[in-house]
LOFIBA-740884 format. One record per residue (C-alpha): residue in three letters; x negated, y negated, z. Coordinates in pm, whole numbers, plus 50000, padded with zeros to 5 digits. Layout:
BEGIN
ALAXYZ/...
//
This chain:
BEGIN
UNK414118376442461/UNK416838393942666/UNK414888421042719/UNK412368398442882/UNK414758383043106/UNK415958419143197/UNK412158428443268/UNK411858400243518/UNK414878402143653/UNK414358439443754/UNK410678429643874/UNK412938404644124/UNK415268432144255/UNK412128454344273/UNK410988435144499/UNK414078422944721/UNK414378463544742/UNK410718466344881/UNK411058439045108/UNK414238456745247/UNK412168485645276/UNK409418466645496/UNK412088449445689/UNK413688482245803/UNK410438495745836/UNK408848472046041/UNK411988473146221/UNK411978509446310/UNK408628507446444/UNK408668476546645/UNK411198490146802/UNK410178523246904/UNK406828505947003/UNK409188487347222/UNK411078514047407/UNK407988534047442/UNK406338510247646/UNK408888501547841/UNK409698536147905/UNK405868542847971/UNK405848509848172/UNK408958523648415/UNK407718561048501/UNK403978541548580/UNK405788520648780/UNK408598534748967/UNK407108545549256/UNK405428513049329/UNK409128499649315/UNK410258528549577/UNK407068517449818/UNK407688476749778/UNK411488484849818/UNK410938504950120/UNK408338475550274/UNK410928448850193/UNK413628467550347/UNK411448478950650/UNK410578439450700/UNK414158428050650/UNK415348454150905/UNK412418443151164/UNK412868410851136/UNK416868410151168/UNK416308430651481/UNK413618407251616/UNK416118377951535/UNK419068399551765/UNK416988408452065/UNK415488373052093/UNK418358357552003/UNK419938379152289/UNK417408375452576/UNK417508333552466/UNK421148330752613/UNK420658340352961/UNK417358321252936/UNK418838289552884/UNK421448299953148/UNK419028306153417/UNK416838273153292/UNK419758248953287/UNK421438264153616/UNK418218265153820/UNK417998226253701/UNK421318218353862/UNK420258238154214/UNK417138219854229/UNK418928186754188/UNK421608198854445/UNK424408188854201/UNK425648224154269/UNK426398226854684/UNK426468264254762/UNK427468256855133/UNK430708244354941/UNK433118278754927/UNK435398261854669/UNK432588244854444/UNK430828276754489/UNK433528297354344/UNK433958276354104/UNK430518274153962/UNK430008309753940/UNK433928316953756/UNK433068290853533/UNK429578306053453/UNK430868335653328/UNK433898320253155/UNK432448296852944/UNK429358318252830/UNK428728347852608/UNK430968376352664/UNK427408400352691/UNK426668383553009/UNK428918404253245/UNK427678392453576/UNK425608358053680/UNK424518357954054/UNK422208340354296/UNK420238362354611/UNK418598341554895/UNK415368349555115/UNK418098350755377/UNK419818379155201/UNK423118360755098/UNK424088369454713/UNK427078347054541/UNK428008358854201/UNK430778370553951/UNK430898393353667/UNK433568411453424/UNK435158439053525/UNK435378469253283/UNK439068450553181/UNK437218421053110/UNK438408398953418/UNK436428375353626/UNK436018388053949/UNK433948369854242/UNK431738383854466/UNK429658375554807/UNK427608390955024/UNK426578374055340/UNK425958374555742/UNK429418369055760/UNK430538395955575/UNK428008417455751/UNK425998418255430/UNK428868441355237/UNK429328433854929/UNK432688421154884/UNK434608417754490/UNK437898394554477/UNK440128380954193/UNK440028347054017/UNK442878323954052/UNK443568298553772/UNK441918274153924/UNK438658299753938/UNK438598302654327/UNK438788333254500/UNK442478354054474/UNK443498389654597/UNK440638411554766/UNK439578438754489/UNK437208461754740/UNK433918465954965/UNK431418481754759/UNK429418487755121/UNK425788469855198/UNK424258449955004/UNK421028430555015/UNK419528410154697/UNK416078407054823/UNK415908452054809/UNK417208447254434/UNK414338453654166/UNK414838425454000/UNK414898404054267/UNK411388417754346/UNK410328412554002/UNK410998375554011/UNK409068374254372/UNK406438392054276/UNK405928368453907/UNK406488338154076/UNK408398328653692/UNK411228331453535/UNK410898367853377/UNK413378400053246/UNK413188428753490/UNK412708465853335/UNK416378478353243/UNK418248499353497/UNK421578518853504/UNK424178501953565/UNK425588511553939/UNK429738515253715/UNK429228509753387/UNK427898534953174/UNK425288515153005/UNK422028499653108/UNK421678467853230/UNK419248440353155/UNK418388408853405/UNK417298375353322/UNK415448362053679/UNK414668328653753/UNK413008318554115/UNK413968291354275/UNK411428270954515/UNK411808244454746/UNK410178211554733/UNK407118226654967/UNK406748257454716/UNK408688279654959/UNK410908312254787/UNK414468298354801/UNK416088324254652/UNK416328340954299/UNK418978334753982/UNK419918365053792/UNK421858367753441/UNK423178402153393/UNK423398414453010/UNK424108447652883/UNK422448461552631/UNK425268483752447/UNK425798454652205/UNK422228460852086/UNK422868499152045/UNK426188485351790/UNK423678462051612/UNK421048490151523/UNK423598511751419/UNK424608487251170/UNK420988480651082/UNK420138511250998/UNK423688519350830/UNK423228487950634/UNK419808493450485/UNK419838536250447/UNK417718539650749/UNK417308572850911/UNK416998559051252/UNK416448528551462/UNK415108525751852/UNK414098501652045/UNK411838515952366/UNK409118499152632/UNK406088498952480/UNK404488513052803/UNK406418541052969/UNK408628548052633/UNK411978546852805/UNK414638542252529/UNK416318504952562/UNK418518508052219/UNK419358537551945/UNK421058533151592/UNK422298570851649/UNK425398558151886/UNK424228576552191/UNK423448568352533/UNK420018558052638/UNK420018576952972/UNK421658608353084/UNK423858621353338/UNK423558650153546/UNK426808669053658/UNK426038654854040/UNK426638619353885/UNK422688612153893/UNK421568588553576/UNK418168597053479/UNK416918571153170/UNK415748588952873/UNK412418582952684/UNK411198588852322/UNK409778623652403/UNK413188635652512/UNK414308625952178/UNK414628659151909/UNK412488640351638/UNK408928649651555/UNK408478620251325/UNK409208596551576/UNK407148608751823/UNK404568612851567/UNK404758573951482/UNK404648566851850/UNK401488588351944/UNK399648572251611/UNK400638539451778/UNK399768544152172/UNK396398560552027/UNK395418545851751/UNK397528510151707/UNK398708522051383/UNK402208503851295/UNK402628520250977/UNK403048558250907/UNK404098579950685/UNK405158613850817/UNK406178641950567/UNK408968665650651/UNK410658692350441/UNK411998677850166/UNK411028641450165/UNK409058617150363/UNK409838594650630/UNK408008556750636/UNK408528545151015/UNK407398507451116/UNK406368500151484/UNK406748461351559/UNK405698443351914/UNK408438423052117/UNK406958404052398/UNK408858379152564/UNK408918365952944/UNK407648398253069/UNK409468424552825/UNK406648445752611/UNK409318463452410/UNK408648481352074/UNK410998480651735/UNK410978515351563/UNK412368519351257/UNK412498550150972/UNK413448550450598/UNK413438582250390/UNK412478574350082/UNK414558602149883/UNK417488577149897/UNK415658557649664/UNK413538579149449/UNK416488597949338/UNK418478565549214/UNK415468555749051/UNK414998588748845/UNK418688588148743/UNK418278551548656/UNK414798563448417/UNK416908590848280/UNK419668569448192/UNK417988543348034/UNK416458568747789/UNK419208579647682/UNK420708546747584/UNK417758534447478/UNK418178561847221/UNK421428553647159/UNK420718518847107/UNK418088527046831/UNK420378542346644/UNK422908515946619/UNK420478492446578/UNK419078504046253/UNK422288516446084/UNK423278477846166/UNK420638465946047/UNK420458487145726/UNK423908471045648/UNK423618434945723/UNK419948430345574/UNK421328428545246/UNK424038412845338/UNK421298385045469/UNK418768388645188/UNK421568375144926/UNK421328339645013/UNK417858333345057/UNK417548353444698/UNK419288327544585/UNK417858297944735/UNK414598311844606/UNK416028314844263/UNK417308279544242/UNK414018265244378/UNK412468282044060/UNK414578263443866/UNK413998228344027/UNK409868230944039/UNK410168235043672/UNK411918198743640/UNK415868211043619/UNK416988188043927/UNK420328197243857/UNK420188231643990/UNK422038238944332/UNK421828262044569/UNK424928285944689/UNK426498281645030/UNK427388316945134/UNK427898316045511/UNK427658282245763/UNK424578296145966/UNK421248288945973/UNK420008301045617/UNK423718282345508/UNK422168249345665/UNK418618258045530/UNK420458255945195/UNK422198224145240/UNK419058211645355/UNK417778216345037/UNK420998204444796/UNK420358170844989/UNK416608170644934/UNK417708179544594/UNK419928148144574/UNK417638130544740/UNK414668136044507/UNK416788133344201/UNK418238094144328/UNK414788087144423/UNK413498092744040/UNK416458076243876/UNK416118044144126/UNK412298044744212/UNK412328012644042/UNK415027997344281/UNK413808016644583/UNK410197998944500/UNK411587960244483/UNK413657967644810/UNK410827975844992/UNK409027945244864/UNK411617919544985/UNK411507939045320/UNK407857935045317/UNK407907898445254/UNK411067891845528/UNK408617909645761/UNK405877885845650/UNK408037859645688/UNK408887865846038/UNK405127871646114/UNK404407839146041/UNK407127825246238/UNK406147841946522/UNK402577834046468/UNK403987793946483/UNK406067798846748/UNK402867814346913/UNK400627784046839/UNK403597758346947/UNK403497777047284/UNK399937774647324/UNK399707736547227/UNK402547730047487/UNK400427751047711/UNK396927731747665/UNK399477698347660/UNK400877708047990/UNK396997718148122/UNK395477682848044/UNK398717667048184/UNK398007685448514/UNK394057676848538/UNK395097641548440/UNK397827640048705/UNK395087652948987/UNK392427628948843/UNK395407597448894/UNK396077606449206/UNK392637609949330/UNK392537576849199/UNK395367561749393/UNK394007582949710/UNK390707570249678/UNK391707533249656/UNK393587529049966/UNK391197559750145/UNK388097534450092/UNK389577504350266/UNK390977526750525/UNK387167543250564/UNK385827508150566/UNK387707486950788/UNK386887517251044/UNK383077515850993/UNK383267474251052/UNK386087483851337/UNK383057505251504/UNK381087476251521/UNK383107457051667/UNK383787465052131/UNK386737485852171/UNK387567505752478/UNK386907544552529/UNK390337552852415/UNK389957523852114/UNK387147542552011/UNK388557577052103/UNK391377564851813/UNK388887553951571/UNK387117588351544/UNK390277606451549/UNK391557584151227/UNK387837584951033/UNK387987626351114/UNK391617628550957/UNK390457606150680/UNK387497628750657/UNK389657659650621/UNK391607647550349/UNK389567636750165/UNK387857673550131/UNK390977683750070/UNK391357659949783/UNK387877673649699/UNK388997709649718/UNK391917705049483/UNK389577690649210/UNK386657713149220/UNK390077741249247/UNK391547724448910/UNK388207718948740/UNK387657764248825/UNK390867770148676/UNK390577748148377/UNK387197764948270/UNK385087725948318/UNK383317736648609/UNK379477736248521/UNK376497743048666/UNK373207723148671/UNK370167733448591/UNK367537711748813/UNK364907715948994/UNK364797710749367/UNK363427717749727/UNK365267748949867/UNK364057745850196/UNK365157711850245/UNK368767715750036/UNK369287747350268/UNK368477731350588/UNK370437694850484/UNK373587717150439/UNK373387736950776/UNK372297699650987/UNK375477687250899/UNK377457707651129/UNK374907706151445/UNK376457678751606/UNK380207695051569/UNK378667729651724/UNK376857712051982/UNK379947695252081/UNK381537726652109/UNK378717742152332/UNK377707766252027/UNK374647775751933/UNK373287770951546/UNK370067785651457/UNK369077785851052/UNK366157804450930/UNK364307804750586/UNK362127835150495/UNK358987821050405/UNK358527844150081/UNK361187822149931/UNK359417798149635/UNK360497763449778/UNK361147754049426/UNK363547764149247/UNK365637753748967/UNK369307756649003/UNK372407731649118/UNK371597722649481/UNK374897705349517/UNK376947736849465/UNK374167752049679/UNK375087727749939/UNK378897733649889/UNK378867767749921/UNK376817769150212/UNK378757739150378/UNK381997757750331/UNK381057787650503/UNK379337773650800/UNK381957747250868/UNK384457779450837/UNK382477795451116/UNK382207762351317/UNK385737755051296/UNK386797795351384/UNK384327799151695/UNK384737785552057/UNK381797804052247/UNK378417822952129/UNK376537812651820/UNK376357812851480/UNK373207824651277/UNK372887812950925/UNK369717830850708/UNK368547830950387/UNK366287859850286/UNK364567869349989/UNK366167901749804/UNK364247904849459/UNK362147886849268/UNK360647885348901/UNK358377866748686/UNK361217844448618/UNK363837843648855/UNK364267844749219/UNK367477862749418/UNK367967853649754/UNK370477870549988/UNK372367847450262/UNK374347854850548/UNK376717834250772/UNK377397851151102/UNK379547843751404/UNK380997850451723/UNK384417835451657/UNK387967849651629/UNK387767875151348/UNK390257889851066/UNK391687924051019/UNK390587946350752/UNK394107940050614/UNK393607901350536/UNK389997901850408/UNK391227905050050/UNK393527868550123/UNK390027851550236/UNK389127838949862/UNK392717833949709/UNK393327791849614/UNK396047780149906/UNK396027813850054/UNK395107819250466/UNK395897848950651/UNK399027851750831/UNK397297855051187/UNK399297824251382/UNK395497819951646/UNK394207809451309/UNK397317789651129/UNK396387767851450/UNK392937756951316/UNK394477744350990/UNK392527740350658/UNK394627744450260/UNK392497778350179/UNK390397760049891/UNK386737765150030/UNK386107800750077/UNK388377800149695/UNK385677776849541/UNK382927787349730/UNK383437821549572/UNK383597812149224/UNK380377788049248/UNK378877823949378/UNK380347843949106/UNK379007811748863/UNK375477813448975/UNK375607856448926/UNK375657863049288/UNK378387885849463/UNK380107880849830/UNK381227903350094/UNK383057896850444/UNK382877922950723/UNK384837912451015/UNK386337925351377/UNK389337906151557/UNK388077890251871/UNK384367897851784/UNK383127876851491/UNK383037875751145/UNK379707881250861/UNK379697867050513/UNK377397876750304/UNK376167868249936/UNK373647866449685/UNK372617834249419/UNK369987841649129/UNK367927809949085/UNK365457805448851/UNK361897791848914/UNK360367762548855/UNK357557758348590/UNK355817728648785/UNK355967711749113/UNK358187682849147/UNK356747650049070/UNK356427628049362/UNK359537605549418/UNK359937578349213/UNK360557542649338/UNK363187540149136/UNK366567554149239/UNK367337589749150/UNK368947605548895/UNK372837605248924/UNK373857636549133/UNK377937644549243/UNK377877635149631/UNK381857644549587/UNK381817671349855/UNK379337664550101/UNK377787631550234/UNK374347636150018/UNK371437616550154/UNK369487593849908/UNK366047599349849/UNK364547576250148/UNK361277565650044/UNK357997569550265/UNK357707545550575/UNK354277537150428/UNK356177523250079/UNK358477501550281/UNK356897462050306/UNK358567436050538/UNK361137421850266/UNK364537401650427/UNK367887412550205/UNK368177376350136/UNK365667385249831/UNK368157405249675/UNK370467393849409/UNK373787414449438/UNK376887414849221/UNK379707430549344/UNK382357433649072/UNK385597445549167/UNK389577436049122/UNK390997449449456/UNK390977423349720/UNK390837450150004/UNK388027463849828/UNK386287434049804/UNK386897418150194/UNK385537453350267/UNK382297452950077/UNK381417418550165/UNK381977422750543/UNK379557456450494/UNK377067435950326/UNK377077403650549/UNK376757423850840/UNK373547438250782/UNK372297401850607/UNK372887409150262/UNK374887382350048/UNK376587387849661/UNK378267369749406/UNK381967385849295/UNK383377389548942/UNK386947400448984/UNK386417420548611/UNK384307432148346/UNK384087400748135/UNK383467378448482/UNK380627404448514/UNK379147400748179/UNK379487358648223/UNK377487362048540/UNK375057385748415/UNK374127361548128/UNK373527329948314/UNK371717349048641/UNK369647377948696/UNK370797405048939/UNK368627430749130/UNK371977456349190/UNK375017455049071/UNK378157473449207/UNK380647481448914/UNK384347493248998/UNK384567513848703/UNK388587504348666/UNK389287471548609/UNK391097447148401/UNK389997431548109/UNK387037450248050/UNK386897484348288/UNK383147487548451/UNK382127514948155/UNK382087490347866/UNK380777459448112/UNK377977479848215/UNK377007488447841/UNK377317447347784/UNK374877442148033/UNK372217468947909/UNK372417457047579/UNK371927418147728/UNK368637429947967/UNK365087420347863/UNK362917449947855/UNK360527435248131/UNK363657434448419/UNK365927463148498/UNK368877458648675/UNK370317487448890/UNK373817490748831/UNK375747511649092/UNK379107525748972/UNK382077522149269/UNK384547548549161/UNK387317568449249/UNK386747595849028/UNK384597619349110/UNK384207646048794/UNK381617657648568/UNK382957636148295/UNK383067604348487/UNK379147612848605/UNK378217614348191/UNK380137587548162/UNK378447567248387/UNK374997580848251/UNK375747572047916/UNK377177538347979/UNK373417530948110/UNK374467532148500/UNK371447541248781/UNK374157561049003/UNK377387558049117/UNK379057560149421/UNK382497580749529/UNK384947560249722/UNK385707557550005/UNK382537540250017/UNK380377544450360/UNK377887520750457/UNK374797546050493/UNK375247548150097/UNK375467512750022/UNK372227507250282/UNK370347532650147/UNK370417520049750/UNK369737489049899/UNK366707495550083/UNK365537517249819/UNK366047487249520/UNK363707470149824/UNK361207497049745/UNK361167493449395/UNK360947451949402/UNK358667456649620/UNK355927477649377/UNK357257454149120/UNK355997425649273/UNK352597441149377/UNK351847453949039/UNK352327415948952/UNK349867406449181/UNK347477427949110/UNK348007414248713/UNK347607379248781/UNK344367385649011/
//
């Protein structure tokens, strides 16, 4: 048995040795894989580095020195721009001796130290200027008739007027100057070529500016005086500064030198004292002029010119700028770089070398060193996947395999607890599982309490708007009434001027009340749709007549038209039909002053079974931005334009209108332009009708919602009507409110008509036993007995050889009151306020019906 263990426990070290050995090997190999690329990688690449370096240094340098001349030639610029400004506006007076003096000291004081000189030449040969002296004073100078045109130099006192006379420097006349005749001859501010200065020994550069009168005559010229030896300084530290060889800066056409990084002067002097300006072909340098000629002949600005030894990469840039056509030539040799690089290649060898060899005799040592713990952790997970959970591992070191192996103790622990207390762990998690449950179903009551306070607070709101359409209603109908019997009555113009204005405000709020229930019923879900069938032509024209008298009023004009392809019958909910179409004329109505309005209805698409038909409203009124189109169909919403807060309205129609759209599958869109006119357009799918409508019935019609329009009756044929007198009629008018009732009866006496009152239901039921009524008018809330259950009574008392009509007077105006009604075996009802073309119309049309009644009698007993 020991022997066994001895076996296995050399088989273990046999193979921690060989994966020491394939650690060190790999190692080895990686690395000198490594170094060999990157050493391969490096001599590939080195030049490349030496070209890139050489371009990036080139730019650099071209740049900077485009920077320093521009930034140079911008001061006197500006100082020629801003001074010609204040001679043009006269703030400077040059006839002035002491403001003159002034002007110019202060010129030269306050700007850049490389403007030396800052002077002003007339056509009439006067020059006023002063400059620094080679001491850096300010010294003044003039030159006019009354100096006899010599060119006179004084001092500058404090107060920058002129001091001590310096000297005569002899005749002197601006306009003979070249660049004074540079700035004539441009007719713009420009630079004139450089010249040699006539003391200093260094060339001169002039910013010219011309000055004209207000009748485009030559006044005179400004001229800023620069010299250029700063910019021979600046290329010297250019090309010091970035291992150039050599820096110029010549005129790109005649090749005269303007600036050298070599520290020498750009012209020479002959032993007589005469200046001659040098050029680049006086310069010792083949290269250069080698670059240049490969330039003037060929516009190459990049050239590399081999010499001895090395090469040399010279860059020609362009400067051209208010007349100067100067050229920036610069020259690297690229042995400064090439040999850094190869001693840079040659070093990194080496300690790349070195590095290797540290690197494995380190390694050698410390992989063993490493191995020892993770040996162990292996070992001791041997141990614990045959069951011994009370095997540790050893913590040799606090690093990474250190953590590893604490890692594991605690999973150790951990897995060794969870055994021992699975039991325990198991019945925790239960009671945590049934808490959670627990709270779930809380939440899940909480949930439904929120939504039955919710539906509770929903039903309180449509009851609410139902009351108060109630109580509106009520006290609307006797206003509405009394004002129909006041119209009959003589007023004066502005009597009657009053009474339209009140019945048009009563009007108005009452579709607003109107609005705000069909707006309560959309959000509530109760809005339905009927399913009837009906004359299309006729619903469609009804709707648009309504407004004809408003737009003629308004000197509008309102055409309708039909496309005859349209079925005429079709079966859908003509009262929403009527609403929507309503809303959107009476929108364009209201919103135009002058022009028309065109309403159309054309068919889209049709099937075997249903019908779609495209309308459009369209108008010359005010119009909407594009911005407040998408406010158009929001409930209480209008758009914040204050020309059309002035025509009033809540926002409800266009809101309803475009869910009764959206109801019957149909889709809107608005197009509109301020001040032009507006287009709605939509669609409605109707379906079509099986059979033609029967022929209308002498009987009244079926109940229909006249809520939001003022729905005619069905008026029966002239030819049906005989010559009856309303005193044939038997009427009961039930109802509790005396308003209501003085209001009714005054309607009805005035057009001959008589009825007996029951002041509630049970009254009503009393009267209906002992005496038969043609009509009956039943105010659906009253005491007692309401008109619901009264009307019921009655049916169940009639004979089935007489009908009585029964004509519900309510303030309510939903869906549920209209089933109500149906069920409770009313004919129709009638919304209050009540208006007597309603209460006529039923009347004549129970006329009609007694009428047939009484013929088919005859025509029994005969």
């Amino acid at each position: 048995m020991m022997n066994f263990h001895k076996n296995i426990k050399n088989k273990k070290l046999d193979k921690d040795k060989s994966l020491l050995f394939m650690f060190i090997t790999l190692f080895f190999v990686l690395f000198i894989i490594s170094i060999s690329v990157i050493i391969l990688i490096v001599f590939s690449n080195w030049r490349n580095s030496i070209q890139n370096s050489i371009k990036l240094i080139e730019q650099k340098a071209d740049d900077d020195i485009y920077d320093q001349i521009n930034e140079m030639i911008s001061i006197p610029s500006e100082m020629n721009r801003i001074n010609a400004e204040l001679l043009k506006s006269n703030y400077i007076d040059l006839n002035n001796k002491d403001a003159r003096e002034k002007y110019f000291a202060g010129m030269i004081k306050v700007n850049n130290p490389s403007i030396y000189s800052f002077s002003y030449g007339t056509e009439e040969g006067d020059y006023y200027g002063a400059r620094r002296n080679n001491n850096n004073e300010i010294e003044l100078y003039h030159s006019t008739k009354e100096t006899k045109q010599h060119s006179l130099y004084y001092s500058v006192n404090k107060d920058l007027t002129e001091g001590d006379f310096i000297m005569d420097y002899g005749l002197f006349d601006p306009r003979s100057r070249e660049w004074y005749q540079y700035a004539k001859k441009s007719g713009i501010p420009v630079f004139s070529p450089p010249y040699k200065h006539f003391v200093k020994d260094d060339l001169v550069l002039t910013a010219t500016y011309p000055i004209y009168s207000s009748n485009g005559s030559l006044q005179g010229v400004l001229g800023t005086h620069i010299t250029l030896s700063s910019l021979n300084h600046y290329l010297e530290d250019i090309a010091c500064g970035n291992h150039m060889e050599y820096a110029y800066v010549v005129e790109k056409n005649t090749g005269y030198l303007v600036a050298n990084s070599k520290g020498s002067l750009n012209f020479h002097k002959s032993d007589e004292g005469i200046c001659k300006r040098l050029s680049i072909f006086d310069l010792d340098n083949k290269e250069i002029l080698t670059a240049y000629e490969n330039y003037i002949s060929y516009s190459i600005h990049k050239s590399i010119v081999p010499t001895q030894y090395d090469k040399y990469h010279i860059n020609i840039d362009e400067f051209e700028k208010d007349g100067l056509e100067w050229l920036i030539i610069t020259a690297l040799s690229d042995r400064n770089f090439s040999s850094v690089m190869h001693n840079n290649i040659r070093n990194a060898m080496l300690l790349s070398l070195v590095a290797l060899i540290i690197c494995v005799v380190v390694y050698i040592k410390f992989t063993a060193k490493i191995l020892n713990p993770i040996n162990n952790l292996v070992h001791t997970a041997e141990k614990l996947s045959i069951g011994d959970f009370t095997q540790r591992a050893r913590i040799f070191r606090n690093d990474e395999i250190g953590k590893l192996a604490k890692m594991f103790n605690h999973m150790a622990e951990e897995l060794n607890m969870l055994i021992n207390d699975l039991e325990d762990k198991v019945k925790e998690r239960t009671t945590e599982l049934e808490d959670a449950n627990m709270a779930f179903r809380q939440s899940e009551e909480n949930i439904r309490l929120l939504l039955h306070k919710a539906e509770a607070a929903n039903i309180a709101k449509r009851k609410f708007i139902a009351n108060m359409s109630h109580e509106i209603r009520t006290p609307m109908n006797g206003i509405v009434g009394f004002l129909q019997l006041l119209e009959t009555t003589r007023l004066s113009r502005k009597q009657s001027f009053y009474v339209r204005t009140i019945k048009t405000s009563a009007d108005a709020l009452l579709h607003v009340m109107n609005d705000i229930l069909d707006i309560s019923k959309i959000e509530a879900g109760r809005m339905e749709l009927e399913e009837v069938t009906f004359h299309f032509k006729e619903t469609f024209q009804a709707a648009v007549y309504l407004f004809d008298a408003k737009a003629h009023q308004k000197g509008l004009e309102l055409h309708s038209y039909v496309d005859p392809q349209i079925p005429n019958l079709l079966v859908g909910d003509p009262v929403k039909l009527r609403q929507v179409i309503s809303n959107f004329v009476s929108n364009s109505v209201k919103f135009t002053d002058q022009g028309h309005i065109y309403v159309t209805a054309v068919l889209e698409e049709e099937t075997d079974q249903t019908t779609i038909i495209a309308f459009q409203v369209e108008d010359t009124g005010i119009g909407i931005s594009q911005q407040e189109i998408d406010k158009l169909f929001q409930p209480f919403s209008q758009i914040t334009t204050s020309s059309i807060h002035n025509y009033g309205g809540t926002g409800l129609g266009l809101a309803i209108s475009k869910n009764f759209i959206e109801m019957m599958s149909g889709e809107i869109t608005v197009s509109s332009t301020p001040g032009e006119g507006t287009i709605f357009q939509f669609t409605l799918r109707f379906n079509k009708a099986e059979a033609e409508l029967a022929s209308i019935s002498p009987n009244l019609p079926d109940l229909v919602d006249t809520t939001n329009d003022n729905t005619d009756l069905v008026i029966p044929k002239e030819s049906s009507m005989v010559d009856y007198t309303p005193s044939v009629i038997k009427i009961l008018l039930a109802e509790d409110n005396e308003i209501n009732i003085e209001l009714f009866t005054s309607l009805l006496h005035m057009n001959g008509y008589f009825c007996d009152l029951a002041k509630n239901g049970i009254e009503a039921v009393n009267l209906c036993k002992n005496n038969h009524y043609d009509i009956i008018f039943m105010d659906c809330q009253m005491p007692e007995l309401d008109g619901f259950d009264a009307a019921a009574k009655i049916r169940s008392m009639e004979l089935s050889t007489e009908h009585t009509y029964i004509i519900a007077l309510t303030s309510y105006a939903t869906m549920e009151d209209v089933e109500k009604c149906k069920q409770s075996g009313m004919d129709d009802f009638i919304s209050k306020p009540i208006h007597l073309d309603q209460v006529l119309q039923i009347l004549k049309t129970v006329l009609v019906a007694k009428s047939n009644l009484d013929s088919s009698s005859s025509c029994d007993i005969m």
